[in-house]
C-alpha positions in Angstrom: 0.0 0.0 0.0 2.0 3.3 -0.9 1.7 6.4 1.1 -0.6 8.1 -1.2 -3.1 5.5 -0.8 -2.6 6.3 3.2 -3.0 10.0 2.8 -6.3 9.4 0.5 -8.1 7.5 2.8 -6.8 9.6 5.7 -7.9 13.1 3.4 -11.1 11.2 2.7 -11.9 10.9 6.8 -10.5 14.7 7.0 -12.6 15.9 4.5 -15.9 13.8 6.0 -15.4 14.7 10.2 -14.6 18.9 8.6 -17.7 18.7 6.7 -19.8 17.1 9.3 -18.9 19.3 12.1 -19.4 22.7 9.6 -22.8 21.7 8.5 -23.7 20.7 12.2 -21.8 24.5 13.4 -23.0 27.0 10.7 -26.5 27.7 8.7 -27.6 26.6 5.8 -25.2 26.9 2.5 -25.7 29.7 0.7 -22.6 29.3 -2.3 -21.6 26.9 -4.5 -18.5 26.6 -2.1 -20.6 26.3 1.1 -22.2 23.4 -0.6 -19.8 21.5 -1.6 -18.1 21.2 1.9 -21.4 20.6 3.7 -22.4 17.9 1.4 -21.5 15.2 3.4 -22.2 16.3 6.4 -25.8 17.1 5.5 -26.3 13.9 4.5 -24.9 12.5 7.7 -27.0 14.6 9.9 -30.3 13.8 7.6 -29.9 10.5 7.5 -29.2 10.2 11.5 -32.4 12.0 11.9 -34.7 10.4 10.1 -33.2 7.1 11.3 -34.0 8.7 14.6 -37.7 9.5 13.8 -38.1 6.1 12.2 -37.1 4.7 15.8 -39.6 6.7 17.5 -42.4 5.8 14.9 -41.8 2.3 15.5 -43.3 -0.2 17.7 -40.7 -1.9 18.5 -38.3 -0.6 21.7 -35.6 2.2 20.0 -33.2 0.2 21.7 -33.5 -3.0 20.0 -34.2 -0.4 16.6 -30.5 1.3 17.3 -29.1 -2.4 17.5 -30.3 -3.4 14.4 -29.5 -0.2 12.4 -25.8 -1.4 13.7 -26.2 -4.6 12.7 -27.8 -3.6 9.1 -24.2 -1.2 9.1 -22.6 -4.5 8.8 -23.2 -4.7 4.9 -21.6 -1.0 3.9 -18.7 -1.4 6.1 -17.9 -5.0 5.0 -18.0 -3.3 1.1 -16.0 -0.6 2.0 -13.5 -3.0 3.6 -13.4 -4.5 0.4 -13.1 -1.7 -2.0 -10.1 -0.5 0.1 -8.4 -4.3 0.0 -8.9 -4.4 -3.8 -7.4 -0.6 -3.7 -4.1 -1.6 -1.8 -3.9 -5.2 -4.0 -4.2 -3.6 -7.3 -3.1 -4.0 -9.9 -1.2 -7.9 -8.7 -1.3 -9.0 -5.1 1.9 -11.0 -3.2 1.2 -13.2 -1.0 0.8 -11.7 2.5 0.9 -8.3 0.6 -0.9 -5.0 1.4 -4.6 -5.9 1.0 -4.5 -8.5 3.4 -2.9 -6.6 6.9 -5.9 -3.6 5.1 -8.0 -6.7 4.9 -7.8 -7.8 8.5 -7.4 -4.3 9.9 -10.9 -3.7 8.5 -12.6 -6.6 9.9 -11.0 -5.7 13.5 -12.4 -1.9 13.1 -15.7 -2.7 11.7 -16.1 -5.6 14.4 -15.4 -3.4 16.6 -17.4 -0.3 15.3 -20.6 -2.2 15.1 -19.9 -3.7 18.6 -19.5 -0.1 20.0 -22.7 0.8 18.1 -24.6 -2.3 20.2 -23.1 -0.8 22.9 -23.3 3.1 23.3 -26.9 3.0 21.1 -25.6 4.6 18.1 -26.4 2.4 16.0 -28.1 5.2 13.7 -24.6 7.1 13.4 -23.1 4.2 12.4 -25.2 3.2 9.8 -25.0 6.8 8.4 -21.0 6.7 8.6 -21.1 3.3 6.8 -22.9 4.5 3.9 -20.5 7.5 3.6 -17.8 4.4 4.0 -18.6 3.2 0.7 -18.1 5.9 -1.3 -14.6 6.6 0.4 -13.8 3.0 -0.6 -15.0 3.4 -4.4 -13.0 6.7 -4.0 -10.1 5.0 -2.8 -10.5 2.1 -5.8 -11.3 4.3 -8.3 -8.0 6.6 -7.8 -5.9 3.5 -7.6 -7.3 2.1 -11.0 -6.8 5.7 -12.7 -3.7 6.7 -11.0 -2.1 3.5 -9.8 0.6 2.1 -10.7 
């Protein structure tokens, strides 16, 4: 996995906790600019509130609602685990290579993720963030398959 991989993914996360915490801090956008860094973080805050008003529609406890949203997170973070294995093993993988230690690093995170989302009840948050997972990880794959090497 080279280092510009590294700083993509890390860039990726930058760019996603910067535009969560603007949208959540300042009013609505109001320029093209404005826009384009709240993006993300709209969607994040629109999708964990109408996952939250799903809950309270629900008959069924918002507990047991939050643990399945977790568990339903499962699905985008096992893609995006894969999308950034295929990213660090293209275009020819050695054995033991790079997308296997991003391989099993991403299983350990997203176990533990979703176990935290069990956990603390934020199961909603987590699903959001998984979704946004994916497309860092067809991101990630997509600049290694144009730019790699």
């Amino acid at each position: 996995m080279g280092a510009y991989q590294v700083f993509v993914w890390l860039f990726a996360w930058g760019f996603v906790g910067a535009s969560i915490v603007v949208a959540s801090t300042s009013g609505d956008p109001t320029t093209v600019t404005d826009s384009l860094i709240q993006f993300v973080g709209l969607f994040y805050l629109d999708t964990v509130s109408t996952l939250r008003e799903f809950t309270e529609l629900t008959a069924i406890a918002p507990r047991w609602t939050d643990a399945g949203y977790a568990v339903v997170s499962v699905v985008p973070l096992g893609v995006h685990v894969f999308l950034a294995t295929a990213a660090a093993a293209y275009p020819d993988e050695e054995p033991l290579g790079a997308g296997d230690a991003v391989f099993g690093l991403g299983t350990i995170v997203g176990f533990c993720a979703v176990l935290a989302g069990l956990v603390f009840g934020l199961g909603a948050q987590l699903l959001a963030g998984s979704v946004i997972a994916v497309g860092i990880g067809v991101a990630m794959f997509g600049i290694e398959v144009a730019f790699g090497s």
